[in-house]
C-alpha positions, -999 to 999 in steps of 0.1 A, spaced: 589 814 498 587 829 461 591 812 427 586 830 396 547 823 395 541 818 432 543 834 467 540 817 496 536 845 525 516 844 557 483 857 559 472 890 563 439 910 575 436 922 540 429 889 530 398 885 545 377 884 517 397 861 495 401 832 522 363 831 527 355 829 495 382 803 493 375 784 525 339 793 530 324 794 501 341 779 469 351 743 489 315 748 511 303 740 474 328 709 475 313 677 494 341 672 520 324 654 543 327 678 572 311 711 573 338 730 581 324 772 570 321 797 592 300 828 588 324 864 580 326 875 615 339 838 621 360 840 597 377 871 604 384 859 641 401 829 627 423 851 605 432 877 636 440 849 654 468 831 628 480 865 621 486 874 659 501 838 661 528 844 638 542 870 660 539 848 692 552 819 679 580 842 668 586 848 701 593 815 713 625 801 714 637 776 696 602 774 675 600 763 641 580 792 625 550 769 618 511 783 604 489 787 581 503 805 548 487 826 519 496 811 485 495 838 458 494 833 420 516 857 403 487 862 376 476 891 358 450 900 387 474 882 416 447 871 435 447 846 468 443 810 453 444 796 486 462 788 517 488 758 537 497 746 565 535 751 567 571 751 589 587 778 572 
């Protein structure tokens, strides 16, 4: 999904970085009530597994293409500002 200031995509392993500093660190700093981070490494196997769930969920039929979705500011630097749960 794309507007002129935002992209909606799904997640990528490139994104790694940005969606631990998003998830991990900036709302770690956010009282929540649950404590939610994970260290990198747990981070990164969270992220291989929604990017290898896209393509199996893909491959189910009659499945709404449902996960977790990289929003994207269309700013000067275009970095991640965070992610969604979506049925796309």
């Amino acid at each position: 999904m794309e507007t002129d200031r935002l992209l909606i995509r799904p997640l990528a392993m490139d994104d790694l970085q940005d969606i631990h500093r998003i998830l991990d660190i900036e709302l770690a700093e956010v009282n929540w009530g649950h404590d939610e981070t994970k260290a990198m490494d747990e981070r990164k196997q969270w992220l291989h597994w929604t990017v290898m769930s896209y393509e199996q969920l893909d491959n189910l039929p009659y499945q709404p293409r449902k996960g977790v979705r990289n929003v994207q500011n269309y700013s000067p630097v275009g970095d991640v500002q965070g992610n969604t749960a979506s049925s796309l």
